[in-house]
C-alpha positions as CSV (number, residue, x, y, z in Angstrom):
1,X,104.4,72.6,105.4
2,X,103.5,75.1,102.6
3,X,105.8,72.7,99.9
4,X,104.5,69.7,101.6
5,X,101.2,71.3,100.9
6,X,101.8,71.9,96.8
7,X,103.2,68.3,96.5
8,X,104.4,65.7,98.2
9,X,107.9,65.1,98.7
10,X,111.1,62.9,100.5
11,X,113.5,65.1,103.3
12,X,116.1,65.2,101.0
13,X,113.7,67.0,98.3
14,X,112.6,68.9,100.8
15,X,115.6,70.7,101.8
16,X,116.9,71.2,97.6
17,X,113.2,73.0,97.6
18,X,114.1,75.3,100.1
19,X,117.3,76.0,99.6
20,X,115.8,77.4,95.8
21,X,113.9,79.3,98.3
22,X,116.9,80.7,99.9
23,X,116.8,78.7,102.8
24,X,119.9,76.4,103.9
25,X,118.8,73.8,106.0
26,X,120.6,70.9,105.9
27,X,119.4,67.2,106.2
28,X,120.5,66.6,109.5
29,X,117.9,69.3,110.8
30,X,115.2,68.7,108.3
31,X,114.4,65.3,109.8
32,X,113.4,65.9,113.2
33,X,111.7,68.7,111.9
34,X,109.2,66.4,109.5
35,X,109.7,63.9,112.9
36,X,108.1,66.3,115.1
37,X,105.0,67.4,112.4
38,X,104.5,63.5,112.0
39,X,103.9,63.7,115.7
40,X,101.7,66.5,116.0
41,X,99.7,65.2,113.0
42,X,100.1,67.9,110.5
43,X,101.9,65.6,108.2
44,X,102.0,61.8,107.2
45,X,105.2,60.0,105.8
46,X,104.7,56.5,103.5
47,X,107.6,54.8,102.2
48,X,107.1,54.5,98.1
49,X,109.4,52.9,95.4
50,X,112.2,54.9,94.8
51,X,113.5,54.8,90.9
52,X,117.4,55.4,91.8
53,X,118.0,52.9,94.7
54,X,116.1,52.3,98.1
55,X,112.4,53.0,98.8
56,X,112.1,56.6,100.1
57,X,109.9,57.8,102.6
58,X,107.1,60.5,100.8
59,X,105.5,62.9,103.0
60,X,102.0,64.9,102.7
61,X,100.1,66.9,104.5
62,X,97.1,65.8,106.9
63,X,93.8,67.9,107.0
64,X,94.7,69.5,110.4
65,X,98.3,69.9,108.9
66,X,96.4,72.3,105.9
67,X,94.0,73.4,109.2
68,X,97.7,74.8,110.7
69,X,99.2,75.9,107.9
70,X,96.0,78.0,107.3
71,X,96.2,79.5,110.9
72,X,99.9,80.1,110.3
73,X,99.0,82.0,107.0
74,X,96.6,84.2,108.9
75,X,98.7,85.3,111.9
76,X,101.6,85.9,109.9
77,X,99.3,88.4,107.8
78,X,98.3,90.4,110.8
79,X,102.0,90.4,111.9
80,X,103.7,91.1,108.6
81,X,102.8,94.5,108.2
82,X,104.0,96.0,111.8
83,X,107.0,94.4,111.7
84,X,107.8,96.0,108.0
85,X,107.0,99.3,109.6
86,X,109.0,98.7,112.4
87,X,112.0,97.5,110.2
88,X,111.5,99.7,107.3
89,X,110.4,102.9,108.4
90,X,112.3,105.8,110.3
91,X,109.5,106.6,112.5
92,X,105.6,105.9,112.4
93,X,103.6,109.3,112.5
């Protein structure tokens, strides 16, 4: 949601963008993962005109989509830093 956030995009987009991120997620997964935020209604998908070929389905994010993604961001903060302390370091005085 945090891509879907900065722009909107197509599935196919979706998974090049993460994969620069170091993420391999393939196409066949990425789909019922934008399926499933569709149904929660953190994301919307509209079909636009597609320069090379068929019309491709766009998706951006809803307000309670930003709303999640904002709740997401703050929980992983208070996790982050435990769990680097718990992988990183030797022992915790």
């Amino acid at each position: 949601m945090a891509i879907i956030n900065q722009e909107t995009v197509y599935g196919y987009e979706l998974s090049l963008k993460l994969q620069n991120y170091g993420l391999k997620v393939s196409e066949g997964s990425i789909y019922p993962v934008l399926l499933r935020l569709q149904k929660e209604g953190l994301i919307k998908g509209e079909f636009k005109n597609s320069p090379n070929g068929p019309d491709r389905k766009y998706y951006f994010i809803t307000k309670q989509g930003i709303n999640a993604l904002e709740e997401f961001r703050n929980n992983w903060e208070k996790i982050k830093v435990p769990v680097d302390l718990l992988l990183y370091k030797e022992q915790i005085p």
